[in-house]
C-alpha positions as CSV (number, residue, x, y, z in Angstrom):
1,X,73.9,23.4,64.7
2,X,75.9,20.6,64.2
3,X,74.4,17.6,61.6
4,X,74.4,13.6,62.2
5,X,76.0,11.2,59.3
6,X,72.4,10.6,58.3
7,X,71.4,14.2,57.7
8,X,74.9,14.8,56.1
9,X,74.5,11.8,53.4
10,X,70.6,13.0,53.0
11,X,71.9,16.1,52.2
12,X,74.6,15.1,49.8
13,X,71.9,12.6,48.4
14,X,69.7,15.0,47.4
15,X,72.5,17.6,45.9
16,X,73.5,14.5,43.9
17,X,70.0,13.8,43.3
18,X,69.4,17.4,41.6
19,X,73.1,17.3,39.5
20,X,71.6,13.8,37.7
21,X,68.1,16.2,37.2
22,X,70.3,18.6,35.1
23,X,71.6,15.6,32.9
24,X,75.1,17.0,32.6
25,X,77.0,16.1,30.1
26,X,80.0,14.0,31.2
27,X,82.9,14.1,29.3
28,X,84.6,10.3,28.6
29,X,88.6,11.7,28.7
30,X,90.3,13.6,31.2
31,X,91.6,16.1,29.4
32,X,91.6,19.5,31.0
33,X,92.7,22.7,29.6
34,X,93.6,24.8,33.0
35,X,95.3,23.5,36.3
36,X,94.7,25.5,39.9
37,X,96.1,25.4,42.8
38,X,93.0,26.9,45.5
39,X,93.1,27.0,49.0
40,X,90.6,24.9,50.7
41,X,88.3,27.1,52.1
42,X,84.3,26.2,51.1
43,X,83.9,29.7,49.6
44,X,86.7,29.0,46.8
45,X,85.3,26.9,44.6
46,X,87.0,27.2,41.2
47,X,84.7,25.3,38.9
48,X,81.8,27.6,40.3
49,X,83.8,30.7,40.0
50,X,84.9,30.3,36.9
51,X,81.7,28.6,35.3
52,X,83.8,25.6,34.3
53,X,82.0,22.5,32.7
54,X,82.7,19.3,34.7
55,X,86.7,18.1,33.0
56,X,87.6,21.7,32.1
57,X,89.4,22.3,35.0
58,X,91.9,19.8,36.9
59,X,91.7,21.4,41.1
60,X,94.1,20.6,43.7
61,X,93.0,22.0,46.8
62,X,94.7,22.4,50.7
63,X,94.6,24.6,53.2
64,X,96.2,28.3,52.3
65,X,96.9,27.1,48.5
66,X,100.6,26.0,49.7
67,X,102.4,23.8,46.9
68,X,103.4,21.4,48.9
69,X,105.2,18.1,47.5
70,X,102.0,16.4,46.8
71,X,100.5,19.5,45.6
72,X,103.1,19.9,42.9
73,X,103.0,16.7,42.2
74,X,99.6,16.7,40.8
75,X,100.4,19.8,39.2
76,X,102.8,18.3,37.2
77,X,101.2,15.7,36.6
78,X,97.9,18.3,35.1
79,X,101.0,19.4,32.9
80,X,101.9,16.3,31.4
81,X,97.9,16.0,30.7
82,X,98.8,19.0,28.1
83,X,96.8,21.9,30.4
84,X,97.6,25.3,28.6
85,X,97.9,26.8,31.7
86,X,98.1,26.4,35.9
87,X,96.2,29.4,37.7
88,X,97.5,29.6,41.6
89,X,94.3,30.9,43.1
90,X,94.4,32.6,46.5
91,X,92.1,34.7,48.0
92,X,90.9,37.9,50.2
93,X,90.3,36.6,54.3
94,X,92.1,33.6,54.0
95,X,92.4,32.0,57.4
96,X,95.8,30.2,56.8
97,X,97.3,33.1,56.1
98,X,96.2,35.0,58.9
99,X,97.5,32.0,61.0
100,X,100.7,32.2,59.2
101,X,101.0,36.0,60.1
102,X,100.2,35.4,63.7
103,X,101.8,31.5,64.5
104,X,104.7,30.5,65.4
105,X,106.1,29.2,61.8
106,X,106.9,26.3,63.8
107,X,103.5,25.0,64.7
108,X,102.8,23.7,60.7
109,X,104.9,23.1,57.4
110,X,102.0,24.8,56.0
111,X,102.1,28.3,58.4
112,X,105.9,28.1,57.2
113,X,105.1,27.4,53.6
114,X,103.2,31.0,53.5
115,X,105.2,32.8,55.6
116,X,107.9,32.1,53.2
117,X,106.2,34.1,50.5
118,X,105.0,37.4,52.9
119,X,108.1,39.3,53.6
120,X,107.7,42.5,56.0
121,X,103.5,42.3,54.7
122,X,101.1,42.7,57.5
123,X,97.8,43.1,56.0
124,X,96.3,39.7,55.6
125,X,94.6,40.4,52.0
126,X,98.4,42.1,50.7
127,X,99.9,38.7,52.5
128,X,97.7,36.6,50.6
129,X,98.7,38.1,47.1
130,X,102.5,37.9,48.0
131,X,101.5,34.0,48.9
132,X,100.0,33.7,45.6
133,X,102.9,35.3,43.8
134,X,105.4,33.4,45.9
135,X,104.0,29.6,45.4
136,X,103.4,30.4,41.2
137,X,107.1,31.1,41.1
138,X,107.7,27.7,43.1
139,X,104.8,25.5,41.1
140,X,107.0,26.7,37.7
141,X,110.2,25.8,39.3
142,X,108.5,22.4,39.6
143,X,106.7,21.9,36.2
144,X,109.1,20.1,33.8
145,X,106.8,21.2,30.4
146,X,106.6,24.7,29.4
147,X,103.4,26.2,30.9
148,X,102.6,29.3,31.7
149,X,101.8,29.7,35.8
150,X,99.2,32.6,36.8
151,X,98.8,34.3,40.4
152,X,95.5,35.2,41.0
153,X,93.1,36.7,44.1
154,X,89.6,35.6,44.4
155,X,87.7,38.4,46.4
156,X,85.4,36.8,49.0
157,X,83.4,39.6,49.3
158,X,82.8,40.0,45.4
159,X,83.5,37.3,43.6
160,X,85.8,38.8,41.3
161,X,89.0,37.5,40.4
162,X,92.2,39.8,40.4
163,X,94.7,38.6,38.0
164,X,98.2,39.8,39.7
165,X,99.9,39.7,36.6
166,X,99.2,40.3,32.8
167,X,102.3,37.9,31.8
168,X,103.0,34.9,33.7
169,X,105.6,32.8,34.9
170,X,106.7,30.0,32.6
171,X,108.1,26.6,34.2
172,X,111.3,25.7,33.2
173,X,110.6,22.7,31.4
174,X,113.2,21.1,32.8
């Protein structure tokens, strides 16, 4: 069922309504200690999945967590904030990557972005860790301060994060 603008904004009202209830505590410097790059996708929220305090956390989001130019940019920009470290956060039923396995790479940068990454892999969940691999190695090519850059799977169907590597990648600080 699809929702008017009115129901939408009551909605969002009333979510915002019951964050003010909670009295948060707001921080007054943005100054956050871990960067991610997360795909899009409503079910990948990092600050819920990592339990993250509003300004802990600086979250770039697109489609298939592709670091494109703009994406990278803000990355870097999280580095020259002083984050310790930038997490590339993809995750199990991804539909950008299943469109990347079964488009023409053609029909979006982004489809080519990922299909970059996945080799001979067939199985979406396997394509979607090569992805993640693939785009840390690019966002620490791009990162001129030296920060370590993590690959990680969020499972849907769990919630649990896999870490794909102990060690990490460290930008080049170029």
């Amino acid at each position: 069922m699809q929702k008017d603008t009115t129901e939408i904004l009551q909605q969002l009202s009333t979510g915002n309504a019951r964050f003010l209830e909670e009295q948060p505590s707001l921080p007054e410097e943005h100054s956050p200690s871990v960067a991610i790059l997360a795909c899009a996708d409503a079910r990948v929220e990092p600050s819920r999945i990592f339990a993250a305090e509003i300004g802990e956390l600086f979250v770039v989001r697109n489609a298939g967590n592709v670091a494109s130019e703009y994406a990278r940019e803000s990355l870097a920009f999280a580095a020259e904030l002083g984050v310790n470290a930038i997490v590339v956060l993809g995750h199990t039923d991804c539909g950008a990557v299943k469109d990347a396995l079964a488009a023409d790479p053609e029909l979006s940068a982004s489809a080519a972005a990922i299909r970059a990454h996945l080799g001979n892999e067939t199985s979406p969940d396997e394509a979607a860790r090569a992805h993640a691999r693939g785009t840390a190695d690019k966002v620490a090519a791009a990162i001129r301060r030296d920060v370590p850059v993590i690959a990680a799977l969020y499972q849907t169907e769990t919630g649990e994060v896999e870490w794909l590597e102990r060690g990490s990648r460290t930008s080049t600080g170029k």
